[in-house]
TIRO-2110 file (N, C-alpha, C; in Angstrom, 1 decimal):
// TIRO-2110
4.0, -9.4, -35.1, N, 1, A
4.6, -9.0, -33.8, CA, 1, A
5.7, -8.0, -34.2, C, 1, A
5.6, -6.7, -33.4, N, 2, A
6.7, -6.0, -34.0, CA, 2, A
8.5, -6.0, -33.1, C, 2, A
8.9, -6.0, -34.0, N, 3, A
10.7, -6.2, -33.8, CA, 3, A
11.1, -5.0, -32.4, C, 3, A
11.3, -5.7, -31.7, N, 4, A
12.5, -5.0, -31.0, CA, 4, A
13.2, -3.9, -31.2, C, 4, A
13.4, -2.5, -31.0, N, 5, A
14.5, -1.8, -31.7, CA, 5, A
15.7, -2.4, -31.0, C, 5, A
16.7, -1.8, -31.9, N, 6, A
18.2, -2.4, -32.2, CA, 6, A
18.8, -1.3, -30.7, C, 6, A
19.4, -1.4, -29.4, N, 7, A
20.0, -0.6, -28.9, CA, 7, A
21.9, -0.3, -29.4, C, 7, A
21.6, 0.8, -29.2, N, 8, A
22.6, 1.2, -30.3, CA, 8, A
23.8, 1.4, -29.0, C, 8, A
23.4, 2.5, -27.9, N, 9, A
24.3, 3.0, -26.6, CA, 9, A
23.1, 3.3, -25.7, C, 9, A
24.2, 3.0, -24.6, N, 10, A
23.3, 3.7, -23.4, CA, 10, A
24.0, 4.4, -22.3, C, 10, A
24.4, 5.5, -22.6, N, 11, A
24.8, 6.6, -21.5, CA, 11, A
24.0, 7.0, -19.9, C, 11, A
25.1, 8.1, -19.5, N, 12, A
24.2, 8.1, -18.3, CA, 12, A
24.8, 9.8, -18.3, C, 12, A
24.0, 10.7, -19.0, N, 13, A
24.1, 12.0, -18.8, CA, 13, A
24.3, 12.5, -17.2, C, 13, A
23.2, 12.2, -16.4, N, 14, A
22.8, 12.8, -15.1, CA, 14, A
22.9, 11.8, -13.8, C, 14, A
23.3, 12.1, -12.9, N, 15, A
22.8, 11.3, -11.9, CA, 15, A
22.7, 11.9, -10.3, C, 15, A
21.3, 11.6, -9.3, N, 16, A
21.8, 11.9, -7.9, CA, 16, A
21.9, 11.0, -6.8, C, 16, A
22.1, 10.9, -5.8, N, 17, A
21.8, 10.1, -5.0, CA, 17, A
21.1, 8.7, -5.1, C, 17, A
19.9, 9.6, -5.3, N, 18, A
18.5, 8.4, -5.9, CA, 18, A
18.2, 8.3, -7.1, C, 18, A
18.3, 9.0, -8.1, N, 19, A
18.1, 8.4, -9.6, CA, 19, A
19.4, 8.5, -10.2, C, 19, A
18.9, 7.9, -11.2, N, 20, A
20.4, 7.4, -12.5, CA, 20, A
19.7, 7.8, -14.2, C, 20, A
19.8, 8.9, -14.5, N, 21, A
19.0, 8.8, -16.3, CA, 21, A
19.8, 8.5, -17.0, C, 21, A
19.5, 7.4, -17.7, N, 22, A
19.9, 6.9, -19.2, CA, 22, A
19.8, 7.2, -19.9, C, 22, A
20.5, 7.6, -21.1, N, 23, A
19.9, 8.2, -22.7, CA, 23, A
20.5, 7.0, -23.5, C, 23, A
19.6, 6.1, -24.0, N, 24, A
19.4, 5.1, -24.8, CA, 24, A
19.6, 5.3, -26.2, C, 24, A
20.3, 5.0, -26.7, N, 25, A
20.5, 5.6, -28.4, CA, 25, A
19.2, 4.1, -29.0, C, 25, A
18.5, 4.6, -29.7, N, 26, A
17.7, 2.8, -30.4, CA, 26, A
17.7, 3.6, -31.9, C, 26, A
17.8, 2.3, -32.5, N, 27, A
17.8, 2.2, -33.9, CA, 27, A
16.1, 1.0, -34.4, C, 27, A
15.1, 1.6, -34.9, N, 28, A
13.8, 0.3, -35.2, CA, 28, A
14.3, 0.1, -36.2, C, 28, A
13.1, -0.9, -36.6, N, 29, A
13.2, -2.0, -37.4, CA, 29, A
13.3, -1.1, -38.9, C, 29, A
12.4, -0.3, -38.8, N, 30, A
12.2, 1.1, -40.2, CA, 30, A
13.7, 1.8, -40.3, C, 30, A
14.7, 1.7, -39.5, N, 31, A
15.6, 2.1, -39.3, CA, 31, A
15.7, 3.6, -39.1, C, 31, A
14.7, 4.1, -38.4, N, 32, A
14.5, 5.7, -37.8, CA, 32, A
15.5, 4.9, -36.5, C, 32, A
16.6, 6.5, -36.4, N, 33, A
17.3, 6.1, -35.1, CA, 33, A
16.4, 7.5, -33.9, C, 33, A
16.6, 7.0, -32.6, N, 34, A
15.7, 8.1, -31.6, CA, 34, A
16.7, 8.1, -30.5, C, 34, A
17.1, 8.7, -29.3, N, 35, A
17.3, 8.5, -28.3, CA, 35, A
16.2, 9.0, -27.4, C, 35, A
16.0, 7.7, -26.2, N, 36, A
15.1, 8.2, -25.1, CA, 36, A
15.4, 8.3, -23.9, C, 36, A
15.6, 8.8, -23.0, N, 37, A
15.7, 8.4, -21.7, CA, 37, A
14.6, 8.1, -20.7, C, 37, A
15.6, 7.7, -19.4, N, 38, A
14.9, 6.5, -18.7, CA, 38, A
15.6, 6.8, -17.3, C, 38, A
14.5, 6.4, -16.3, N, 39, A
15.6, 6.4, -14.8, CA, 39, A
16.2, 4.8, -15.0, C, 39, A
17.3, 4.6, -14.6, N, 40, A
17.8, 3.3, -14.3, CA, 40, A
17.0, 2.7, -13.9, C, 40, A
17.4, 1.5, -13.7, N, 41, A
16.6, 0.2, -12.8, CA, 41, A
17.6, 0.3, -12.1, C, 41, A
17.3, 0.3, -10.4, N, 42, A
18.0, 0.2, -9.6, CA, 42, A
17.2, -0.9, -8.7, C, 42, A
18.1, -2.0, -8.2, N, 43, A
17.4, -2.7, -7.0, CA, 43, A
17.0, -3.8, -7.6, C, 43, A
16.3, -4.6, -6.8, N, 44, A
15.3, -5.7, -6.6, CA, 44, A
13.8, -5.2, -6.8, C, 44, A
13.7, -4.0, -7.0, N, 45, A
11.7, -3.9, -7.1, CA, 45, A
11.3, -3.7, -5.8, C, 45, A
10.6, -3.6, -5.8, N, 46, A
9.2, -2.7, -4.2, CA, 46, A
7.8, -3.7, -4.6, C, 46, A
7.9, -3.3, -3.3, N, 47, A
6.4, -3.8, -3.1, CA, 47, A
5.4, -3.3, -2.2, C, 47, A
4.1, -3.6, -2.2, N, 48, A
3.0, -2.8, -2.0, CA, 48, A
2.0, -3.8, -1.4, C, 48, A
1.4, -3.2, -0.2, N, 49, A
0.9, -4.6, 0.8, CA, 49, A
-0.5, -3.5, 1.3, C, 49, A
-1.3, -4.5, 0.9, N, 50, A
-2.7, -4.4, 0.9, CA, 50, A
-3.1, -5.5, 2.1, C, 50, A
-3.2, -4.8, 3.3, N, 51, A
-3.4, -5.8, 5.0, CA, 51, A
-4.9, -4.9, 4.9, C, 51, A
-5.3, -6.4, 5.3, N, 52, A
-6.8, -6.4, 5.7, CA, 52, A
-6.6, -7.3, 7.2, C, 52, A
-7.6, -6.1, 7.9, N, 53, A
-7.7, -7.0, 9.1, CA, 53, A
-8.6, -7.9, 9.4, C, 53, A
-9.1, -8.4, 11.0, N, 54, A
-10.2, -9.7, 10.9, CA, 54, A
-11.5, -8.8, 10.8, C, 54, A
-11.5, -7.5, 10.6, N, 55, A
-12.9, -7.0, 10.3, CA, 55, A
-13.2, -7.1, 8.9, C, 55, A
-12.5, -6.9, 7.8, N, 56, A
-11.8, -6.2, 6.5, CA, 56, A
-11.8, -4.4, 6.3, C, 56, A
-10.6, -4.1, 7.1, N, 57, A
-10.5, -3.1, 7.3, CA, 57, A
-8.8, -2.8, 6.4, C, 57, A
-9.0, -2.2, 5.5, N, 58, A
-7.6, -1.9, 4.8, CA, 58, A
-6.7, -1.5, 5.9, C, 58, A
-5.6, -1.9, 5.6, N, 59, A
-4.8, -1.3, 6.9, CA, 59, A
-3.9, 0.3, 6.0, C, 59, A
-3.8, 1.5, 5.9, N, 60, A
-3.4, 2.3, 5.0, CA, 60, A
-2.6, 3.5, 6.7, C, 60, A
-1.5, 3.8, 5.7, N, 61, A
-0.5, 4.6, 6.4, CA, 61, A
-0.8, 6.2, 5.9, C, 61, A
-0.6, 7.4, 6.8, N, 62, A
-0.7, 8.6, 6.1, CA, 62, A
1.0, 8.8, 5.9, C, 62, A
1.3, 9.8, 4.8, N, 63, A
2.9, 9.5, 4.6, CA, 63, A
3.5, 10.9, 4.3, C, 63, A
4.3, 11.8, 4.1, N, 64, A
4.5, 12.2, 3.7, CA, 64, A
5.2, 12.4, 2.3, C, 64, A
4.2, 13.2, 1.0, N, 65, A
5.0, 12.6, -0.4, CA, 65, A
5.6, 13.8, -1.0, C, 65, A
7.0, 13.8, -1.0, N, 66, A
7.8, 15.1, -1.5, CA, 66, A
7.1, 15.3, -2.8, C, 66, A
6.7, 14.8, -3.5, N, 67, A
6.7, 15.2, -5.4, CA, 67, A
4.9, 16.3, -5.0, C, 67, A
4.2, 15.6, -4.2, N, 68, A
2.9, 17.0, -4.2, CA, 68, A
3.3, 17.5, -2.8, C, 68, A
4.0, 17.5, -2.2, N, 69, A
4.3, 18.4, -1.3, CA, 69, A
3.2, 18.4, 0.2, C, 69, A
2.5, 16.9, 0.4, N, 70, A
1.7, 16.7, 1.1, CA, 70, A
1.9, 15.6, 2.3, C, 70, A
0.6, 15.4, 3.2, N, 71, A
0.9, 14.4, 3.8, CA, 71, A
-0.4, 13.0, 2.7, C, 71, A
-0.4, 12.0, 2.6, N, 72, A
-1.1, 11.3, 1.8, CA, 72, A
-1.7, 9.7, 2.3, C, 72, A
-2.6, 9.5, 2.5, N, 73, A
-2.8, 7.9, 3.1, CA, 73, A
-2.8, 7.2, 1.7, C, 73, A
-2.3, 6.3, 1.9, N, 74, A
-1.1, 5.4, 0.9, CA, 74, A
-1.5, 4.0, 1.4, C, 74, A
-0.8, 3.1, 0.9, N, 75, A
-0.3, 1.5, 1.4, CA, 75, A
0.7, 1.6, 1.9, C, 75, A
1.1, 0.8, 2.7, N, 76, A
2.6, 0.4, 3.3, CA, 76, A
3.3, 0.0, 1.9, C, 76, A
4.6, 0.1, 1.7, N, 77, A
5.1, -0.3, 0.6, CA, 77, A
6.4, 0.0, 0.9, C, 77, A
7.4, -0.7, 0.4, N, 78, A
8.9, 0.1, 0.1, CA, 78, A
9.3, -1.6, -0.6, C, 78, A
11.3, -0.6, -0.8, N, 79, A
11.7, -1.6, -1.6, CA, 79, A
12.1, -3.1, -1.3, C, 79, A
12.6, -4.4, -2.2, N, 80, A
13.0, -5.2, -1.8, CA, 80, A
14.4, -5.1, -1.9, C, 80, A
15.1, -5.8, -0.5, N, 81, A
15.9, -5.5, -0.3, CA, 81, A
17.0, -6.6, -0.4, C, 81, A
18.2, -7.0, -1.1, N, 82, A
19.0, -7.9, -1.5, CA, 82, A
18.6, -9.0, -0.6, C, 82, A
18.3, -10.2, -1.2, N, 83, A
18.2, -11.8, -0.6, CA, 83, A
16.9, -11.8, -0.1, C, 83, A
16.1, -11.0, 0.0, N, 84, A
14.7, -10.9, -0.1, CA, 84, A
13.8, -11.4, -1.4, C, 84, A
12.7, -11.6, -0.9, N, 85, A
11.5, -12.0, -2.4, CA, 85, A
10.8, -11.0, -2.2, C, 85, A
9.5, -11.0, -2.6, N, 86, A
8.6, -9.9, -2.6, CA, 86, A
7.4, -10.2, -1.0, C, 86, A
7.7, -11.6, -0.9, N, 87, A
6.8, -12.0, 0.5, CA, 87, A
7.4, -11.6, 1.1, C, 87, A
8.6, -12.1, 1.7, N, 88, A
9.4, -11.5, 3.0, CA, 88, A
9.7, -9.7, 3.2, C, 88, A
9.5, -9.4, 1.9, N, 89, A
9.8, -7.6, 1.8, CA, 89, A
8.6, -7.4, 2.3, C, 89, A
7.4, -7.6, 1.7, N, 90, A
5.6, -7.0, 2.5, CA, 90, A
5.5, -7.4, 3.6, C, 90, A
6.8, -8.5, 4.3, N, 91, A
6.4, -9.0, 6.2, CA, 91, A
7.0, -7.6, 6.5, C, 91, A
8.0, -7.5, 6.2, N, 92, A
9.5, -6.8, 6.4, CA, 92, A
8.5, -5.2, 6.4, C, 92, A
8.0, -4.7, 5.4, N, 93, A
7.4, -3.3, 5.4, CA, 93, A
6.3, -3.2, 6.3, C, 93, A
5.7, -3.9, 6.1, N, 94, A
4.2, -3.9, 6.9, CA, 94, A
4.5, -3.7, 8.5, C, 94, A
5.9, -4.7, 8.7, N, 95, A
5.8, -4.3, 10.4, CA, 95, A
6.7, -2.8, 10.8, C, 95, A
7.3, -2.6, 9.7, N, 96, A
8.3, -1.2, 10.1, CA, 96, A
6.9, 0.2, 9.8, C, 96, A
6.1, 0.1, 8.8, N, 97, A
5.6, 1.2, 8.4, CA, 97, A
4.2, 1.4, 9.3, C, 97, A
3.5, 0.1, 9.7, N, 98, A
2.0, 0.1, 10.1, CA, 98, A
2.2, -0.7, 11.6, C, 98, A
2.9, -1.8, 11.8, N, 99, A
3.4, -1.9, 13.3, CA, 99, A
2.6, -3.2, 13.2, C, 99, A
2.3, -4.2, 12.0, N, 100, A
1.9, -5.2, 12.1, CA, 100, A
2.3, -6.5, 10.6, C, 100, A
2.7, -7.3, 11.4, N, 101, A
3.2, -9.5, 10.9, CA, 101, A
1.7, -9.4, 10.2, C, 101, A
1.8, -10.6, 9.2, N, 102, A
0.9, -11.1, 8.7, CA, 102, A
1.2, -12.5, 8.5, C, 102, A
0.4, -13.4, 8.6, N, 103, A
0.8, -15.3, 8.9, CA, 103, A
0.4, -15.4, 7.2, C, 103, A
-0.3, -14.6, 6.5, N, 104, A
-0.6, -15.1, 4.9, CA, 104, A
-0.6, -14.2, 4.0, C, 104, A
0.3, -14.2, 3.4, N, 105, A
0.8, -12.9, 1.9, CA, 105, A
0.9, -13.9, 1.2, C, 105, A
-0.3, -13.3, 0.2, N, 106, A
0.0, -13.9, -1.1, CA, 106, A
0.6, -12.9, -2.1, C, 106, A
1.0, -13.4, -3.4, N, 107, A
1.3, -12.0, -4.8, CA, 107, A
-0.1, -12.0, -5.2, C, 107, A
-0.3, -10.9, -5.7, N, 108, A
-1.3, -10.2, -6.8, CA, 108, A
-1.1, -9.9, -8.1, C, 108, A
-0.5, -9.0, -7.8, N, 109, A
0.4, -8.5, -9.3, CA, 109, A
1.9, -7.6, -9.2, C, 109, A
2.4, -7.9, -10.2, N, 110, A
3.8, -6.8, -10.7, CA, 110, A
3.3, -5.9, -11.5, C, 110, A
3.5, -5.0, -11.1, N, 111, A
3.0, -3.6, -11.7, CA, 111, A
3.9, -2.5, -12.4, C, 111, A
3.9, -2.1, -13.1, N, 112, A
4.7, -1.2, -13.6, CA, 112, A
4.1, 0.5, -13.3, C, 112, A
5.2, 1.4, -13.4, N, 113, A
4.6, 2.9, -13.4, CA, 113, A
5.6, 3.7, -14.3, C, 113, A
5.1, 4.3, -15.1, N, 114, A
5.0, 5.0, -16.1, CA, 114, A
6.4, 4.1, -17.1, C, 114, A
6.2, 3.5, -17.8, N, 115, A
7.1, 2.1, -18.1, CA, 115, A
7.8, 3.0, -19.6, C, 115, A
7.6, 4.0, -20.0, N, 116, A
7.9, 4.4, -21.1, CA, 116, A
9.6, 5.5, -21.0, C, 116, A
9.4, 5.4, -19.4, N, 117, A
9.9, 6.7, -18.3, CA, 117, A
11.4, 5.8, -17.5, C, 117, A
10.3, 5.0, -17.0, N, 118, A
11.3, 4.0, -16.1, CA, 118, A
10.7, 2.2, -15.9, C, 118, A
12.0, 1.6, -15.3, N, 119, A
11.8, 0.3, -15.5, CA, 119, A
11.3, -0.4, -14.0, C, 119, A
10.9, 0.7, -13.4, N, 120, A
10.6, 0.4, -12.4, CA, 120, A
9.3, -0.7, -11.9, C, 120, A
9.8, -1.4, -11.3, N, 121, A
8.3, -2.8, -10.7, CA, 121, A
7.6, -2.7, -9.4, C, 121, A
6.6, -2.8, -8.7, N, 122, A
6.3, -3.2, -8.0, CA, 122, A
5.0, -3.9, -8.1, C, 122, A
5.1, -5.1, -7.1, N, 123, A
4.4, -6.2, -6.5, CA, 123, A
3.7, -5.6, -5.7, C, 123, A
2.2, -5.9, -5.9, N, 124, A
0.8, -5.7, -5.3, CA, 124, A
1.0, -7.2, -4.3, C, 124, A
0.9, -7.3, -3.0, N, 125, A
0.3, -8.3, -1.9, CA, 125, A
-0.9, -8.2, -1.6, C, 125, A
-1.6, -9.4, -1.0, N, 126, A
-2.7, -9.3, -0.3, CA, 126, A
-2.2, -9.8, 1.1, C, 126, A
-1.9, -8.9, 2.6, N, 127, A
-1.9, -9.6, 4.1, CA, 127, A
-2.9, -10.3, 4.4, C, 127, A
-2.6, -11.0, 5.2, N, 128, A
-4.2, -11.3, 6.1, CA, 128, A
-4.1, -12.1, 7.3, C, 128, A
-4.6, -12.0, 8.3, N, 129, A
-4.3, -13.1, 9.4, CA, 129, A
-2.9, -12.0, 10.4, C, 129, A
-3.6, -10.8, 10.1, N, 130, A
-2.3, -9.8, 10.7, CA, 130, A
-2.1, -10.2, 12.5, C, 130, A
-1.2, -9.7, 12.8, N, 131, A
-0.6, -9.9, 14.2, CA, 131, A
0.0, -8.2, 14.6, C, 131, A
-0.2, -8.2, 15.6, N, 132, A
0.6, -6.6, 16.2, CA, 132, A
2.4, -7.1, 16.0, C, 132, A
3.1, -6.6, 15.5, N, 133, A
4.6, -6.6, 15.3, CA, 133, A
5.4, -5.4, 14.8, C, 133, A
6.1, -4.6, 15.7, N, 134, A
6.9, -3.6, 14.9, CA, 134, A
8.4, -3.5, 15.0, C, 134, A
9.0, -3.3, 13.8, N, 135, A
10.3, -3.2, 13.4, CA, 135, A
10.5, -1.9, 13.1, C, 135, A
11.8, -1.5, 13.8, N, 136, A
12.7, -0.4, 13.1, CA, 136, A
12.7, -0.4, 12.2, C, 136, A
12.4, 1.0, 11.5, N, 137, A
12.1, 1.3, 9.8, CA, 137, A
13.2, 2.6, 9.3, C, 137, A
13.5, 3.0, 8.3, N, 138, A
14.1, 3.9, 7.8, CA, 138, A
13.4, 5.2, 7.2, C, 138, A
12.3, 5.1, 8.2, N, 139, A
10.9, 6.4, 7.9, CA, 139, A
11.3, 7.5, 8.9, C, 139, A
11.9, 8.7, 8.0, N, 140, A
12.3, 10.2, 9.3, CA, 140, A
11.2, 10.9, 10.4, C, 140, A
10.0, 9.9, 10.4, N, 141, A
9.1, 9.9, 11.5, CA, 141, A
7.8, 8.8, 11.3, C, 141, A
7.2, 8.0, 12.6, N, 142, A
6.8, 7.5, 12.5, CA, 142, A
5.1, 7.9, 11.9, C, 142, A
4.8, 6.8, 11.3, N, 143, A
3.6, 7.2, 10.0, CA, 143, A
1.9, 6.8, 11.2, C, 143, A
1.3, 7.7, 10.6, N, 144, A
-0.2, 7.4, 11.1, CA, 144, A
-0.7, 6.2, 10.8, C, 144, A
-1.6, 5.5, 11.3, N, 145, A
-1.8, 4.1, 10.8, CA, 145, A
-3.5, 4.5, 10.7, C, 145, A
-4.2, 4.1, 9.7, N, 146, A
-5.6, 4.4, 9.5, CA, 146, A
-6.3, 3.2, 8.8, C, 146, A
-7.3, 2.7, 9.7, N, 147, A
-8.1, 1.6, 9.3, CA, 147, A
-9.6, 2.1, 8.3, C, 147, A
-9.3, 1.4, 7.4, N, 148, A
-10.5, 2.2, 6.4, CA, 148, A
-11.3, 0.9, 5.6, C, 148, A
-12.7, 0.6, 6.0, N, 149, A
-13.6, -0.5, 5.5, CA, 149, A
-13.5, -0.6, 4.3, C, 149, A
-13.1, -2.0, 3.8, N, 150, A
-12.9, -2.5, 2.8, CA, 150, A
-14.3, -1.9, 1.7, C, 150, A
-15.4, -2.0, 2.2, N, 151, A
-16.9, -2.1, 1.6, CA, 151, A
-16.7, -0.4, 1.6, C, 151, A
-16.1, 0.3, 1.5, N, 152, A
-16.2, 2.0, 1.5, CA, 152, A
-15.2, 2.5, 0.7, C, 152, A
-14.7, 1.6, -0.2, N, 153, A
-13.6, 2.1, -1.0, CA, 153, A
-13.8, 3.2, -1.7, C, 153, A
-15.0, 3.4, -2.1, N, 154, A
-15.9, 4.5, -3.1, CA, 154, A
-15.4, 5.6, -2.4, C, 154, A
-15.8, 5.8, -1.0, N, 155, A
-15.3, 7.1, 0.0, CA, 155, A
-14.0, 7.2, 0.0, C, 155, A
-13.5, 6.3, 0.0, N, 156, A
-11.8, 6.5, 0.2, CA, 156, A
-11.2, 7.4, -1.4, C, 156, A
-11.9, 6.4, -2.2, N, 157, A
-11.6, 6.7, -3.5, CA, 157, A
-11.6, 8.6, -3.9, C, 157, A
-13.1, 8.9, -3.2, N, 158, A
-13.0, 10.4, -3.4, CA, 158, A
-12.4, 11.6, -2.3, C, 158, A
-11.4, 10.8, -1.4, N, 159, A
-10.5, 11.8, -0.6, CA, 159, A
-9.7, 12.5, -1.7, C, 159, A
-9.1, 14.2, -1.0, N, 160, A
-8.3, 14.6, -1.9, CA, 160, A
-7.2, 14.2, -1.0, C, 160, A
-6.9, 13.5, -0.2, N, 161, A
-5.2, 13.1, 0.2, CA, 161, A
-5.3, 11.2, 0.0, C, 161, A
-6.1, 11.0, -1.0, N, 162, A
-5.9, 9.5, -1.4, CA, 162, A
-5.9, 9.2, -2.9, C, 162, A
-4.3, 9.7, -3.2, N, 163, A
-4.7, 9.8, -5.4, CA, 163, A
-3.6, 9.0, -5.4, C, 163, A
-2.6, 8.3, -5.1, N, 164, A
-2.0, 7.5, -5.8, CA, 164, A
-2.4, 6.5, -6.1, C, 164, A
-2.2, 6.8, -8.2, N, 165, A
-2.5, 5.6, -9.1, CA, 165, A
-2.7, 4.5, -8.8, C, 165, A
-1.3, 3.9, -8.4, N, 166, A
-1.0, 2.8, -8.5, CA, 166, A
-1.9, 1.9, -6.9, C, 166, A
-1.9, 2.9, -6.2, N, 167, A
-2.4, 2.3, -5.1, CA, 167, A
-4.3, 1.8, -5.3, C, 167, A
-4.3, 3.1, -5.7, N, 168, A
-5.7, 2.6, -6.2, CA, 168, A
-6.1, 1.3, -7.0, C, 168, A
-4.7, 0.9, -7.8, N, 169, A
-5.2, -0.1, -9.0, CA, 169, A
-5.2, -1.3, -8.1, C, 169, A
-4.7, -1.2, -7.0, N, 170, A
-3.7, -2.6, -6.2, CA, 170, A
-5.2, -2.4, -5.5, C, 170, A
-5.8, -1.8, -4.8, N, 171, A
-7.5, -2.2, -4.1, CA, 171, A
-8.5, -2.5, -5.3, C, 171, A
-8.4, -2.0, -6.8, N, 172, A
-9.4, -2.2, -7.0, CA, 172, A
-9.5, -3.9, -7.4, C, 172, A
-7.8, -4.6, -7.8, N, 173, A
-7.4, -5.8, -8.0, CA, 173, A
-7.8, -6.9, -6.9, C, 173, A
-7.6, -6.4, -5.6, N, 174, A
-7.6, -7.3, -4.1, CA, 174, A
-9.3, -7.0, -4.4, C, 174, A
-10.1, -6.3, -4.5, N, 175, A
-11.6, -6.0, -4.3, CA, 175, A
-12.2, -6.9, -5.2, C, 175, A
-11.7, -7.1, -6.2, N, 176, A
-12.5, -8.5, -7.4, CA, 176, A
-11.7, -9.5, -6.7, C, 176, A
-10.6, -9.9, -6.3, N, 177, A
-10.3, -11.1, -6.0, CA, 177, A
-10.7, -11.4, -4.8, C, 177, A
-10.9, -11.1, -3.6, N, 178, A
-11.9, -11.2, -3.0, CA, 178, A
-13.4, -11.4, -2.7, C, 178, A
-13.9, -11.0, -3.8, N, 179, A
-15.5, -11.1, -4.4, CA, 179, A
-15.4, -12.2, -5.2, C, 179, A
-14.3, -12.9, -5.8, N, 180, A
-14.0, -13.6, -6.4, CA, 180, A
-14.0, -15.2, -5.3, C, 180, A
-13.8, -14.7, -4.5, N, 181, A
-13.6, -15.7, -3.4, CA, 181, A
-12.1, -16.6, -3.5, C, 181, A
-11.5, -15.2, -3.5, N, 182, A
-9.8, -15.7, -3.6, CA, 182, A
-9.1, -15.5, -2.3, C, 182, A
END
């Protein structure tokens, strides 16, 4: 099992609003010293809610995503918020972003995204047993809501406004556990 590098410092060259970069000084076990940076960890983690309705219909939001400069159908998802878990954050998102409660969230997974980059987590849910419910959200306009059959993932899969990674990994996880009879 390989050793841990030794952190030597950790600065914070840059920062805005919403990120924080770190420049890590590490010393390994070979004693090569590197510095890497990293966005902070900021928060409690996000989470990502995968609502199926009584048809099995994905419940998926269209969104707008600053980094490709598009509108994108996505998962409901955002962050958790102090004194929250990762259940009460996917009740909490699901009714601000899509306008619907769910009586049964389970976890799936903690997920990482680009982990070399940043320390960032988010928790994959599965809803189910949804209810019509909406909460005031912190979205600068309210999101499309689009029901898309669970059994048609393949079509969804080859939209060009449906590429986020992560989203994809979180249906193809709920689609075996499901089949799984979970």
């Amino acid at each position: 099992m390989p050793v841990k590098p030794e952190i030597l410092k950790i600065s914070h060259p840059s920062q805005s609003r919403l990120f924080k970069v770190e420049a890590v000084d590490l010393r390994f076990s070979n004693g090569v010293e590197r510095t890497y940076e990293r966005l902070a960890v900021r928060g409690n983690g996000a989470v990502m809610i995968v609502a199926l309705d009584d048809e099995d219909n994905i419940i998926l939001i269209k969104e707008y995503a600053v980094g490709v400069e598009d509108y994108l159908l996505t998962l409901p998802k955002g962050l958790i918020d102090p004194g929250e878990d990762a259940i009460i954050a996917a009740d909490r998102e699901l009714k601000e972003e899509a306008g619907f409660g769910a009586r049964d969230i389970i976890s799936i997974k903690e997920m990482t995204s680009a982990p070399n980059y940043m320390g960032h987590k988010i928790t994959t849910v599965l809803a189910r047993d949804l209810y019509p419910c909406r909460l005031e959200g912190d979205e600068p306009e309210e999101m499309e809501v689009v029901r898309w059959p669970l059994a048609q993932l393949d079509e969804l899969f080859a939209r060009d406004d449906f590429s986020e990674a992560r989203t994809i990994a979180a249906l193809y996880m709920v689609r075996d556990r499901l089949q799984q009879g979970c």
